[in-house]
C-alpha positions as CSV (number, residue, x, y, z in Angstrom):
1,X,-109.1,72.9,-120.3
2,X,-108.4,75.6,-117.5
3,X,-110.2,77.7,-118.9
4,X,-113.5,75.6,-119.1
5,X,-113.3,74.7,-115.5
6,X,-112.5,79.0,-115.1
7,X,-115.6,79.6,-116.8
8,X,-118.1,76.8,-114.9
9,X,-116.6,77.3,-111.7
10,X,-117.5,81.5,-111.7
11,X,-121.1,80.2,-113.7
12,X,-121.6,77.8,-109.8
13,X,-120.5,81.1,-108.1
14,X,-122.3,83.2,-109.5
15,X,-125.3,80.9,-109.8
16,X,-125.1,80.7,-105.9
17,X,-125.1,84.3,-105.2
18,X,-128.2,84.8,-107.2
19,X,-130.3,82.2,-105.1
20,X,-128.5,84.1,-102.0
21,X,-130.3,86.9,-103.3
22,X,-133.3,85.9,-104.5
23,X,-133.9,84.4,-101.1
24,X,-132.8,87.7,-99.5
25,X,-135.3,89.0,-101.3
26,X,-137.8,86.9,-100.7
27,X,-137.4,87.0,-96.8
28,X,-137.5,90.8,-96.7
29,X,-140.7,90.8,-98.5
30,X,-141.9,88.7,-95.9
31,X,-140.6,90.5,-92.8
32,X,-142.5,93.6,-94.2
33,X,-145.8,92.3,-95.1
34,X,-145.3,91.0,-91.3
35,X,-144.9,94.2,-90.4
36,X,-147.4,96.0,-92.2
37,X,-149.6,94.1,-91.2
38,X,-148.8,94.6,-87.7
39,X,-149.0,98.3,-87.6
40,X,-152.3,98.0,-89.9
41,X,-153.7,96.2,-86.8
42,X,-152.3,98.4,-84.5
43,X,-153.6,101.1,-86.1
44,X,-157.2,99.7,-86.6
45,X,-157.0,99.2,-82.5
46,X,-156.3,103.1,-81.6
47,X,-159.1,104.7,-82.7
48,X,-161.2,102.0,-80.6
49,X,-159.3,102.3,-77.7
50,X,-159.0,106.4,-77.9
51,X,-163.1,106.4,-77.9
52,X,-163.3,104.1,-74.4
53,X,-161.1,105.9,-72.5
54,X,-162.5,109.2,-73.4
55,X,-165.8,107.9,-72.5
56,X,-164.4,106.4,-69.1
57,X,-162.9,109.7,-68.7
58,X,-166.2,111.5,-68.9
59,X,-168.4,109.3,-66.2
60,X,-170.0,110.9,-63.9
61,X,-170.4,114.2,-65.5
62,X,-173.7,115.7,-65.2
63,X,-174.8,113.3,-62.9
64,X,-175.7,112.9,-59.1
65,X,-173.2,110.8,-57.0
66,X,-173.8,107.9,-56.5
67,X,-175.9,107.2,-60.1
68,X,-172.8,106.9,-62.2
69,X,-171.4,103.0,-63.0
70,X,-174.5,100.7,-63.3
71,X,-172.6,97.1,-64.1
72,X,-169.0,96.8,-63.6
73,X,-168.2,93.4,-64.6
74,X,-165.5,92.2,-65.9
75,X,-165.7,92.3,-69.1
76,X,-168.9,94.5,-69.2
77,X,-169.3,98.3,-67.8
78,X,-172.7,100.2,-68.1
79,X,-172.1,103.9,-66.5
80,X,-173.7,107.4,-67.4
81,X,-171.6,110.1,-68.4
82,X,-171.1,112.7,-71.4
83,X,-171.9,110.8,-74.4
84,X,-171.4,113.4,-77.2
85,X,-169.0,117.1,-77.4
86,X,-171.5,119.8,-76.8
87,X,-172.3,117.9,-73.2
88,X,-175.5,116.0,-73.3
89,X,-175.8,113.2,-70.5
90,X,-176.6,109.8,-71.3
91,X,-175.6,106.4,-70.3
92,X,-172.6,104.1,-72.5
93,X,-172.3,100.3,-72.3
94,X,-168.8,98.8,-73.7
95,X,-169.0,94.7,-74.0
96,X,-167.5,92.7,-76.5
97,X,-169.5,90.1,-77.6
98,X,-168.8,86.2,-78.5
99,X,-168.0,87.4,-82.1
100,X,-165.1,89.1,-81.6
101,X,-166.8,92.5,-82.0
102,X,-166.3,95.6,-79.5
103,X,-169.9,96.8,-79.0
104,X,-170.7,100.0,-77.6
105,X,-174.4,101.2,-76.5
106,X,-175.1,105.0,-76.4
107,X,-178.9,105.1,-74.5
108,X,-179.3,101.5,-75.6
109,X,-178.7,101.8,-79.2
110,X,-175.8,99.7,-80.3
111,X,-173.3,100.4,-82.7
112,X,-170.4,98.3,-83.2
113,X,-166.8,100.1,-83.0
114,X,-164.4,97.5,-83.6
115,X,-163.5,93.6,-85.3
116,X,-161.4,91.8,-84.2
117,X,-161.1,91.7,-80.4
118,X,-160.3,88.5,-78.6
119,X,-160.3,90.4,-75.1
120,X,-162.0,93.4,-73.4
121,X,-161.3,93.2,-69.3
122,X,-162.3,96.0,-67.4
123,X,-161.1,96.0,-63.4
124,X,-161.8,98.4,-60.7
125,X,-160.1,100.2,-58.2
126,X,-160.8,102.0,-54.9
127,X,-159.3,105.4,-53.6
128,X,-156.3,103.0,-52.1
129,X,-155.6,101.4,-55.6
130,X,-157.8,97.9,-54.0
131,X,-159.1,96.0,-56.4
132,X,-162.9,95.8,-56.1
133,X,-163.4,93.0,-59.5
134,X,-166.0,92.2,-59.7
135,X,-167.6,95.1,-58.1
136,X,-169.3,95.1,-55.4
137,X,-169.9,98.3,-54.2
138,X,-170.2,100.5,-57.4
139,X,-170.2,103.9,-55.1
140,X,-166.3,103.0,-54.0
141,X,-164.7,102.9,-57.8
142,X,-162.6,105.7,-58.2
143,X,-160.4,104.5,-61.3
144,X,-161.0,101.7,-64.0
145,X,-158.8,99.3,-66.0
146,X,-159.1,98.0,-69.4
147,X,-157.7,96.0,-71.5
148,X,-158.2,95.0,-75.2
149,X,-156.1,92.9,-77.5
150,X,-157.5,93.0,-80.8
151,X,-156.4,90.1,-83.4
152,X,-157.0,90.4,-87.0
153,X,-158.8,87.1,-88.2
154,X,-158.6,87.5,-91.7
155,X,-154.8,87.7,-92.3
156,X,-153.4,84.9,-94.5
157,X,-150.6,82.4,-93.3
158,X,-149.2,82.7,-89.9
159,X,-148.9,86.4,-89.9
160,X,-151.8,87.6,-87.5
161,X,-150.0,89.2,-84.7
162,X,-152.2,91.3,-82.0
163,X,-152.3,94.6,-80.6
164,X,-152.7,95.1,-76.9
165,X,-153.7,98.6,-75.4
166,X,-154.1,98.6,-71.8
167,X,-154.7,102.0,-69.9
168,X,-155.6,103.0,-66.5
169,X,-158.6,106.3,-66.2
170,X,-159.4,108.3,-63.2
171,X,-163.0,109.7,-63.8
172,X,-162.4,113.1,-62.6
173,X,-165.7,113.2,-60.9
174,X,-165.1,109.7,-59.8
175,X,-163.0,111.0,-56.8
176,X,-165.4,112.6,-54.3
């Protein structure tokens, strides 16, 4: 009779360790598909923000002082600058329209350059680090801010987690 209760008793034990397991298991496949899909969106959201700053790095070259930001609002900034690698001028709008799409406008043709982001805000500074948002006096911006968060819509379940790049540029030939 020991021995039956020897024999169910390790049966229970070892039962329990298997659903220890199994849920081990199953709780590690979640953290990583949490974290894949974190550092897909993450990765999706460089490339995006690589191409802005660039383009905010290059304002005002080629161009007469004080032609070179347009519109700086907040979540909008027309300037002319370098718009391609062998040096042809041109003007660049960035806005991110009510779709969730990161827009950007090279001589007024659009092309879109990213999904997904739930916030674009751009602030200006002065030579003294003053914030001039909203702009008033385009001549006196000597650095920009952005920020984008980007937010992958069409992740299942509650795993959408964002991405948030924010970055501070100083046009070179911003500082007269």
């Amino acid at each position: 009779m020991g021995t039956v209760f020897d024999i169910i008793g390790s049966t229970l034990i070892r039962g329990a360790i298997m659903l220890a397991m199994i849920n081990l298991t199953v709780q590690m496949n979640e953290a990583l598909f949490k974290k894949t899909t974190l550092a897909a969106s993450r990765q999706a959201s460089v490339i995006p923000a690589q191409i802005l700053y660039n383009d905010l790095y290059s304002a005002g070259y080629g161009v007469a002082y004080p032609k070179t930001i347009a519109t700086a609002k907040s979540n909008e900034i027309l300037f002319t600058g370098i718009i391609d690698t062998i040096g042809t001028v041109g003007t660049l709008r960035y806005e991110c329209g009510s779709d969730c799409k990161m827009y950007r406008s090279v001589n007024a043709v659009r092309q879109l350059i990213a999904h997904d982001v739930t916030q674009m805000r751009f602030d200006y500074y002065d030579s003294n680090g003053t914030s001039l948002t909203p702009a008033t006096n385009l001549g006196n911006v000597k650095s920009i801010r952005f920020r984008l968060t980007f937010l992958p819509q069409n992740l299942p379940g509650q795993a959408r987690d964002s991405a948030y790049w924010e970055k501070r540029v100083f046009p070179p030939n911003q500082n007269y």
